[in-house]
C-alpha positions as CSV (number, residue, x, y, z in Angstrom):
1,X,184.9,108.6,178.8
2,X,185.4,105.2,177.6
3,X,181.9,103.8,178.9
4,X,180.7,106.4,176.7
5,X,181.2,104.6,173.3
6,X,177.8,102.5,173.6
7,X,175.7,104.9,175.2
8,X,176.7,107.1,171.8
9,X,175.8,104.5,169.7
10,X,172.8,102.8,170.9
11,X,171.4,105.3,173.0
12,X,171.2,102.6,176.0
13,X,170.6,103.7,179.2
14,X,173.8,104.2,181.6
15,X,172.7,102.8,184.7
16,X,172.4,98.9,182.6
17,X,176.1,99.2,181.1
18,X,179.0,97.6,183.2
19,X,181.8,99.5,183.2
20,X,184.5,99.5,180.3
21,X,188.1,100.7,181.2
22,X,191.6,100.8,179.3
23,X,194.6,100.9,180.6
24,X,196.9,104.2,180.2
25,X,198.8,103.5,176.8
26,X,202.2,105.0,175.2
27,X,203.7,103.9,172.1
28,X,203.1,104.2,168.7
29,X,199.5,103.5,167.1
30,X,199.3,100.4,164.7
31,X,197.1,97.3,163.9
32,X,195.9,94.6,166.3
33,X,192.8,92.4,166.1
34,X,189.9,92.2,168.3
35,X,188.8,88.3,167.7
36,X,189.3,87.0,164.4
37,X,188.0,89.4,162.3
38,X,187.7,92.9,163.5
39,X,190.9,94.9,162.5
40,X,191.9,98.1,165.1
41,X,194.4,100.7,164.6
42,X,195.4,102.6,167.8
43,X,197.3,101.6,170.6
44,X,197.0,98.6,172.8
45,X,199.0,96.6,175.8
46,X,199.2,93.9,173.5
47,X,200.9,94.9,171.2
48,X,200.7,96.3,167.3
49,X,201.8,96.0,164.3
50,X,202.8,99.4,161.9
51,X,201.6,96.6,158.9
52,X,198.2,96.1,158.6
53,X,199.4,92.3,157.0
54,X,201.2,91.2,160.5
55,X,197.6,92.5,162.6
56,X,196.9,89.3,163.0
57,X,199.6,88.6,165.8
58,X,198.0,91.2,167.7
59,X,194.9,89.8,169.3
60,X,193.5,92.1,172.1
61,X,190.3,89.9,172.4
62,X,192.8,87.5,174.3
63,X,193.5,90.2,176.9
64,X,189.9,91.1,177.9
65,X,188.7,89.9,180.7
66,X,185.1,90.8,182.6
67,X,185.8,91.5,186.3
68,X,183.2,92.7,189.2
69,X,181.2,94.1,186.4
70,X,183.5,95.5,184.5
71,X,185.0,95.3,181.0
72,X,189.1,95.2,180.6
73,X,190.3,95.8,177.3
74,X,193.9,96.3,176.5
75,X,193.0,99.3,174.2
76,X,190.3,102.2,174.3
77,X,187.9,101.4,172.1
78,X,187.0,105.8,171.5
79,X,190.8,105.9,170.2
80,X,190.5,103.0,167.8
81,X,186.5,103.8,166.4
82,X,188.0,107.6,166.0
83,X,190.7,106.5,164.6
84,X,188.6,104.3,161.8
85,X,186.0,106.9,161.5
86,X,188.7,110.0,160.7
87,X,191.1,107.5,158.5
88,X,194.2,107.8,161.0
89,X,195.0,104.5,159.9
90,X,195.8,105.7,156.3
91,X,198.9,106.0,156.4
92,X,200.2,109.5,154.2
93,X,203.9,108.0,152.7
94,X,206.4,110.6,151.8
95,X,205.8,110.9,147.9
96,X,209.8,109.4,146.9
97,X,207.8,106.0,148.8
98,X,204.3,106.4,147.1
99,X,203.3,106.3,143.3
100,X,204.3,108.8,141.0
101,X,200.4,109.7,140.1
102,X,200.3,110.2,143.9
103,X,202.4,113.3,143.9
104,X,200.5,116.5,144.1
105,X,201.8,118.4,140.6
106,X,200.6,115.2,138.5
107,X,197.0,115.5,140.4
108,X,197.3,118.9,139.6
109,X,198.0,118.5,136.2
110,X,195.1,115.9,136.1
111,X,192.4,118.0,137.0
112,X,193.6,121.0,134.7
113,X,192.7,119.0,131.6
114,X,190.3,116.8,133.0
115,X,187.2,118.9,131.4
116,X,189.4,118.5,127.8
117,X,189.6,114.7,128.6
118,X,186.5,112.5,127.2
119,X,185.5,109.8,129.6
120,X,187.0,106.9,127.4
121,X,190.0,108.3,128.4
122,X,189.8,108.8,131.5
123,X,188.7,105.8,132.7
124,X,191.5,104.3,131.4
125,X,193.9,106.8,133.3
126,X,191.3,106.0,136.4
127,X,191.6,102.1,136.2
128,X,196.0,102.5,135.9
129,X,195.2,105.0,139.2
130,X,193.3,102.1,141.0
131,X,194.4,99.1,139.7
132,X,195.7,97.5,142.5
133,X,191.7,98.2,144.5
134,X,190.9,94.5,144.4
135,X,194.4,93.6,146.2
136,X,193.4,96.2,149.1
137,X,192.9,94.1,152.5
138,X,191.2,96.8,154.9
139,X,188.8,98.3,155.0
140,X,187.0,94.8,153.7
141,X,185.1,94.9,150.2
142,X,182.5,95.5,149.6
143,X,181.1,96.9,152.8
144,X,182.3,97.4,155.5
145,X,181.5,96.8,159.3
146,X,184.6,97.1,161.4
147,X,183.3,100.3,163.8
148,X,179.7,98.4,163.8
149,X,181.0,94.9,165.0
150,X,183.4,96.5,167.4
151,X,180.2,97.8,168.9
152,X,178.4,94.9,169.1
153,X,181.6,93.0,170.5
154,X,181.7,95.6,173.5
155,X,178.3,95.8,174.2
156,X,178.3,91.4,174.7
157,X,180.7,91.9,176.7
158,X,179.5,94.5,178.8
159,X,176.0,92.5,178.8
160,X,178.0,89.6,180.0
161,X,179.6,91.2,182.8
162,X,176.6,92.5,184.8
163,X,174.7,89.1,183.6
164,X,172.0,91.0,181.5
165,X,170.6,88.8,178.5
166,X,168.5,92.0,176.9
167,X,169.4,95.2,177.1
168,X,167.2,97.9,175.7
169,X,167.9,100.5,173.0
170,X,166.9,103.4,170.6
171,X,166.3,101.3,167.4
172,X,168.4,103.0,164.9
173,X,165.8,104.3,162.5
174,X,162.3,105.8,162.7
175,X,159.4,104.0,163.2
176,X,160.8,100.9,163.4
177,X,162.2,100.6,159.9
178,X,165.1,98.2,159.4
179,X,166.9,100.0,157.0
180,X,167.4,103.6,155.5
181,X,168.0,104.3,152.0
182,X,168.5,107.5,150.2
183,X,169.4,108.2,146.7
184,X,172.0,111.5,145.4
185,X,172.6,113.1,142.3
186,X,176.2,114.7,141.8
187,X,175.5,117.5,139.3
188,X,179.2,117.6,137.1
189,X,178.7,119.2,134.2
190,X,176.2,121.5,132.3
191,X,174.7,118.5,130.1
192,X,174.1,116.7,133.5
193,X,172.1,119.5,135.2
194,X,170.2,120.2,131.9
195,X,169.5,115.9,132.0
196,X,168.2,116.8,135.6
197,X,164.6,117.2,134.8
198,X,164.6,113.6,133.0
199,X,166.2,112.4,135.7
200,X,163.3,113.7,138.0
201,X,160.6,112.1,136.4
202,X,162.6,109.0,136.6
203,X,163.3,108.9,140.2
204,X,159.6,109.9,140.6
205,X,158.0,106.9,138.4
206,X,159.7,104.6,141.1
207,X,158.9,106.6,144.2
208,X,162.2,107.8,145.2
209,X,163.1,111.3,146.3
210,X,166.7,112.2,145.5
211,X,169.0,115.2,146.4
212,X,171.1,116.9,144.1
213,X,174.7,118.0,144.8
214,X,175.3,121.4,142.1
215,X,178.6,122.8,141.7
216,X,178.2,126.4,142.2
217,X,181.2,127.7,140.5
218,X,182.3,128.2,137.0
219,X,181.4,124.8,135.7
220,X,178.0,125.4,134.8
221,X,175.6,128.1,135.4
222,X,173.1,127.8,138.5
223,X,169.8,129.7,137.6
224,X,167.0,130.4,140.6
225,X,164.5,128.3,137.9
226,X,166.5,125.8,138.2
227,X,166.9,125.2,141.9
228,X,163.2,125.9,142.2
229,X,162.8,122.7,139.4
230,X,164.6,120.5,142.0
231,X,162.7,121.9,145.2
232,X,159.1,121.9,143.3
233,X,159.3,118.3,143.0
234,X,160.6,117.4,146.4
235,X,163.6,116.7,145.6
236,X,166.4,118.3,147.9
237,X,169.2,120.7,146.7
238,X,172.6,120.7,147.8
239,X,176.4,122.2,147.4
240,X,178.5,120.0,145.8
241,X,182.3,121.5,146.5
242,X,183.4,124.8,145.4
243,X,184.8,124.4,141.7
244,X,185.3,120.5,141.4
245,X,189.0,121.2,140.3
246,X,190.5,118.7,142.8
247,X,191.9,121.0,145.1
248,X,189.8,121.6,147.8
249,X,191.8,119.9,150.6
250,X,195.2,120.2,149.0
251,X,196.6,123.1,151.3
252,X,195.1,124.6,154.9
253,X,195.1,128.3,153.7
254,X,193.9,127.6,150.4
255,X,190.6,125.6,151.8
256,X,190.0,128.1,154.7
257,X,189.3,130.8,151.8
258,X,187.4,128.1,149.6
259,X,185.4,127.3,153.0
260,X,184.3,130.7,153.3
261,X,182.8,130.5,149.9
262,X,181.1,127.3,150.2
263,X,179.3,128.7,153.5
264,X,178.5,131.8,151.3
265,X,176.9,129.4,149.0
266,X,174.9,127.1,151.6
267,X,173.3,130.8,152.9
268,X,172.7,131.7,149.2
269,X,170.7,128.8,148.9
270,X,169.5,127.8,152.2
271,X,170.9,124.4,152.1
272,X,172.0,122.2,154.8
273,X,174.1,119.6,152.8
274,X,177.6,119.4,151.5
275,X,179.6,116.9,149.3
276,X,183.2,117.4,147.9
277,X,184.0,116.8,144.8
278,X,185.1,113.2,143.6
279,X,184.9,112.5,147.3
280,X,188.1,114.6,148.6
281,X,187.8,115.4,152.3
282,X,189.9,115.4,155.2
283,X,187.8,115.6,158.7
284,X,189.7,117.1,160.9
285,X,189.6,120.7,159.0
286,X,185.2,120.2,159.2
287,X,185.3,122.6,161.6
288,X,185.7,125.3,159.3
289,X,182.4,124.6,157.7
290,X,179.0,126.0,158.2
291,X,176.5,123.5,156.9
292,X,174.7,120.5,159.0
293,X,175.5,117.7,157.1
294,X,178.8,116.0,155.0
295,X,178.1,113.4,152.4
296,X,182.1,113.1,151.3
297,X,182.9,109.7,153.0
298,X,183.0,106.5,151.4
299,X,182.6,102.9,153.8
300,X,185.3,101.6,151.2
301,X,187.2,103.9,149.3
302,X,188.9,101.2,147.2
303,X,187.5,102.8,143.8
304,X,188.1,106.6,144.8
305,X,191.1,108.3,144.6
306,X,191.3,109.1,148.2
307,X,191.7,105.5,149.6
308,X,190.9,104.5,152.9
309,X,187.0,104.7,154.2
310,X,185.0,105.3,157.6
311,X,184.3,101.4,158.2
312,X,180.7,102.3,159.7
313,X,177.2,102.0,157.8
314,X,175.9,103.9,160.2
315,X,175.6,108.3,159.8
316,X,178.0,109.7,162.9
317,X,179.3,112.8,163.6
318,X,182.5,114.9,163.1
319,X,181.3,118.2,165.8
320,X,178.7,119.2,165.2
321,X,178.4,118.0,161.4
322,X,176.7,115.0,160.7
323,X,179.0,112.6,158.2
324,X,176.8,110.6,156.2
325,X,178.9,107.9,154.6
326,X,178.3,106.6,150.6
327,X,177.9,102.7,151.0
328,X,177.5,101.3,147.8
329,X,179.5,101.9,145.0
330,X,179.0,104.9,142.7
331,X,177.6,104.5,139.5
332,X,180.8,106.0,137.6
333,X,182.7,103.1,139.2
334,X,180.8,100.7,138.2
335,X,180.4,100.8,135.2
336,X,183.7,102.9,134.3
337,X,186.2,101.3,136.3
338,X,184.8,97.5,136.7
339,X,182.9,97.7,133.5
340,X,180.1,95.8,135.2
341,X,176.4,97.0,133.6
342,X,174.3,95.1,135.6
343,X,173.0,95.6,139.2
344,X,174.8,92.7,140.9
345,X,177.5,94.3,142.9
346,X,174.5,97.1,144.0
347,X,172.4,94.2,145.0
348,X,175.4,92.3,147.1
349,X,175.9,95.1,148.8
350,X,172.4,95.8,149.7
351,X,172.0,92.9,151.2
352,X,174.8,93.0,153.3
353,X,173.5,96.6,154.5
354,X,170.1,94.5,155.2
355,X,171.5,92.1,157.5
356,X,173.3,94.9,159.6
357,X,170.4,97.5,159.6
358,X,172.7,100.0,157.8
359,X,172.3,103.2,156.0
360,X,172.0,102.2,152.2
361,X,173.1,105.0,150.3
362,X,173.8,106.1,146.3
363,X,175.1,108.2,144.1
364,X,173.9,108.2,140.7
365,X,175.4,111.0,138.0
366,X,173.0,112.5,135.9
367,X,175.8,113.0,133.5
368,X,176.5,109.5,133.2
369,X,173.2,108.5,133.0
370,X,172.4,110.1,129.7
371,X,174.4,107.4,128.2
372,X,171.4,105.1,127.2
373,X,173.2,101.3,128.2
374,X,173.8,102.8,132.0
375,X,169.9,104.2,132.1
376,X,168.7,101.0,131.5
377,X,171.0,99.6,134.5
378,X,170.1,102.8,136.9
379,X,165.9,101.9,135.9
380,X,166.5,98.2,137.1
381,X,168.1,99.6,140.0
382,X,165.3,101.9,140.8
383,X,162.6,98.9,140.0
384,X,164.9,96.8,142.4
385,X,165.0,99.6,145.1
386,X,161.0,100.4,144.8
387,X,160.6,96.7,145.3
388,X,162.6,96.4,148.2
389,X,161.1,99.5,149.9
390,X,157.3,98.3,149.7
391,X,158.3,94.7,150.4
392,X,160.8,95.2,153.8
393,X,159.6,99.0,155.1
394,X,162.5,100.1,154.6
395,X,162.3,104.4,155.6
396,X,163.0,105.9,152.2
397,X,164.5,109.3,152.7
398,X,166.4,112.5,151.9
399,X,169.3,112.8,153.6
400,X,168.3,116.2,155.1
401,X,165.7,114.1,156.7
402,X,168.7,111.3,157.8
403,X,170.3,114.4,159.2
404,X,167.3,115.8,161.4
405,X,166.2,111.8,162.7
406,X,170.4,111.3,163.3
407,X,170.6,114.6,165.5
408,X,166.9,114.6,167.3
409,X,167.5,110.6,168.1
410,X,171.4,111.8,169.5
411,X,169.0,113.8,171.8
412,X,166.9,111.1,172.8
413,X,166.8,108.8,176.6
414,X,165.5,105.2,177.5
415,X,163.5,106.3,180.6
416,X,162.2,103.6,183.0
417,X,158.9,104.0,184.9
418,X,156.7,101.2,186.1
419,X,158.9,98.6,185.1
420,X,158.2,99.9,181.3
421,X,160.9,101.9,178.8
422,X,160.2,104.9,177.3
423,X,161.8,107.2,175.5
424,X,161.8,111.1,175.8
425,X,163.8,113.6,173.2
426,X,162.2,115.2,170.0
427,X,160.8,113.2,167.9
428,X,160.4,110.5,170.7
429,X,157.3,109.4,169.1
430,X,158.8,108.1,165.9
431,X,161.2,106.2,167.9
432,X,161.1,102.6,168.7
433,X,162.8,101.2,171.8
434,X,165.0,97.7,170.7
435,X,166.6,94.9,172.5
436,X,170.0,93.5,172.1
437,X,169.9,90.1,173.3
438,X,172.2,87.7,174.1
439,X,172.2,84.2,171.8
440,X,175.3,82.2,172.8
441,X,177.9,84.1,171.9
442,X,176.3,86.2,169.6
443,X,173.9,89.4,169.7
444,X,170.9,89.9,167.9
445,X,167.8,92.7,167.8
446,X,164.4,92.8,169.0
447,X,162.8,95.9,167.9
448,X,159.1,96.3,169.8
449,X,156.1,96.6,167.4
């Protein structure tokens, strides 16, 4: 149901939303703008483009129109924010089109020495991989908001077209908090998980809680002391893919058998959370996995080998597993591929997440971070992020906990009684009801105190 796309998202209630409708659409899916700078991929009446440079002669904002409270768009907005979510706009070129490193055997290849390769090396293999990132137009760097502002866009207009001016809503995160934040550790090698205890007491002198992501398969050994090391301190424990040898998603009959193990593995150690390795992932095959939660999606994948990205700061789900996208750039990145040690990029791109209430999450490698220059970037970081916790509220968090306040508020209802809102659901009393009102042409929150 097309109506249904803000009641997802903002948990409003039903009965204050004016209808949205789409027209019945054919034809091929392709890029078209919705105002000047929210790109779409799907299909529309307008017309598209199979060129993401010619989207802007596409503009499907022209074609809406608010009628006896309703909202006509020439496109269905589920289409286009699945679409972006799942990465159908990526387009897969046959390989005699695409770069030679593109080609399965040579990724192959890759990952077969990759362990032999020191990480001078590699970097420089990694920056000839994604040297063309900062020429990338979509999604936009270095966050992203496309699904978010597409949201906002619809719910004006639906505001507009029953002549509401505030419309109530579940506030995004508990208690009010304008932001979340969490913090991951990506466990690659054996010097890396024997770093982890260093890295606890790190975390813990600035008052962050982290989760670690351990590969469970011949890399490095996983001893019970050492899970109960992470746990004991409150830290959360996590699978992180099967092997790490690139493959994971390469071939359908080959993952289904690798999917068996990793569910094997999140039993083993009664763990909720997942995370492929060097961010592989293709969502449509999630239904094969047993776990609650997915950490494998970037919000701009212009540094990882998989390109593309979920253009949403905002946790959403993929069934009945929760995605929880990466939206900063990872350490390795940083200071392997941009050969930037300082926290400026981190900090740009948390305050973007700021002014959009987004999910503001990291990954930090504990193998990297033995290097002395990048633990003296990753403590300003933590000094910065400590800071900004006490200072704004922000809900500092594991994302097991993201996962249980994403599914409970998914469950939650704006009820009306006595001319007041409430809101029923588990964990109801955490929530806070908001306000999206209208400010000229623009929407801003209200959250109550």
């Amino acid at each position: 149901m097309v109506s249904s796309i803000l009641s997802d998202y903002y948990r409003v209630p039903d009965e204050g939303l004016a209808r949205v409708c789409a027209p019945p659409l054919s034809g091929e899916d392709g890029f078209f703008l919705f105002g000047p700078d929210v790109i779409c991929y799907g299909k529309s009446a307008t017309g598209v483009s199979p060129e993401i440079e010619n989207a802007g002669r596409f503009d499907a904002s022209r074609n809406a129109n608010l009628k006896n409270s309703e909202v006509h768009l020439p496109f269905n907005p589920v289409q286009v924010v699945e679409n972006l979510l799942r990465e159908r706009y990526v387009k897969q070129r046959p390989a005699k089109n695409g770069r030679m490193v593109d080609l399965p055997i040579v990724r192959s290849t890759y990952y077969a020495v990759r362990e032999l390769l020191p990480v001078s090396i590699r970097k420089h293999l990694q920056k000839f991989y994604l040297g063309d990132w900062s020429r990338l137009l979509f999604p936009r760097w270095p966050v992203d908001f496309t699904v978010d502002t597409l949201h906002e866009r619809i719910l004006r207009l639906s505001m507009q077209a029953n002549g509401i001016q505030r419309m109530p809503f579940i506030w995004f995160w508990p208690n009010g908090a304008p932001n979340a934040l969490i913090v991951t550790h990506d466990v690659e090698t054996a010097a890396g998980r024997d770093f982890t205890r260093e890295l606890i007491d790190l975390d813990e002198a600035h008052g962050i809680r982290a989760s670690f992501q351990v590969i469970p398969e011949k890399r490095y050994e996983v001893p019970d002391e050492y899970v109960a090391l992470i746990r004991s301190r409150g830290f959360e424990f996590n699978i992180h893919d099967l092997n790490h040898d690139g493959q994971l998603y390469q071939e359908r009959q080959l993952f289904l058998q690798r999917s068996k193990k990793i569910n094997s593995y999140v039993k083993k150690f009664a763990t909720n959370g997942f995370r492929a390795g060097v961010m592989y992932r293709n969502l449509d095959w999630y239904d094969a996995y047993e776990m609650s939660y997915d950490m494998s999606m970037p919000n701009v994948a212009h540094l990882e080998p998989q390109r593309g990205g979920c253009c949403t700061v905002f946790p959403y789900f993929v069934g009945k597993i929760l995605e929880i996208p990466l939206t900063t750039c990872q350490d390795y990145s940083l200071f392997q591929i941009l050969n930037d040690y300082s926290i400026d990029l981190w900090k740009q791109q948390l305050a973007l997440l700021r002014k959009r209430n987004g999910l503001m999450s990291f990954i930090a490698h504990p193998d990297y971070l033995i290097d002395a220059s990048a633990r003296k970037v990753y403590e300003s970081l933590l000094q910065y992020l400590q800071q900004m916790v006490q200072r704004e509220k922000i809900w500092m968090a594991l994302p097991g906990e993201v996962d249980q306040w994403w599914r409970a508020r998914s469950q939650m209802h704006l009820v009306q009684a006595d001319g007041r809102w409430t809101v029923e659901g588990p964990q109801s009393d955490q929530a806070k009801i908001a306000f999206a009102v209208l400010d000229g042409d623009n929407l801003r929150y209200e959250v109550t105190p």
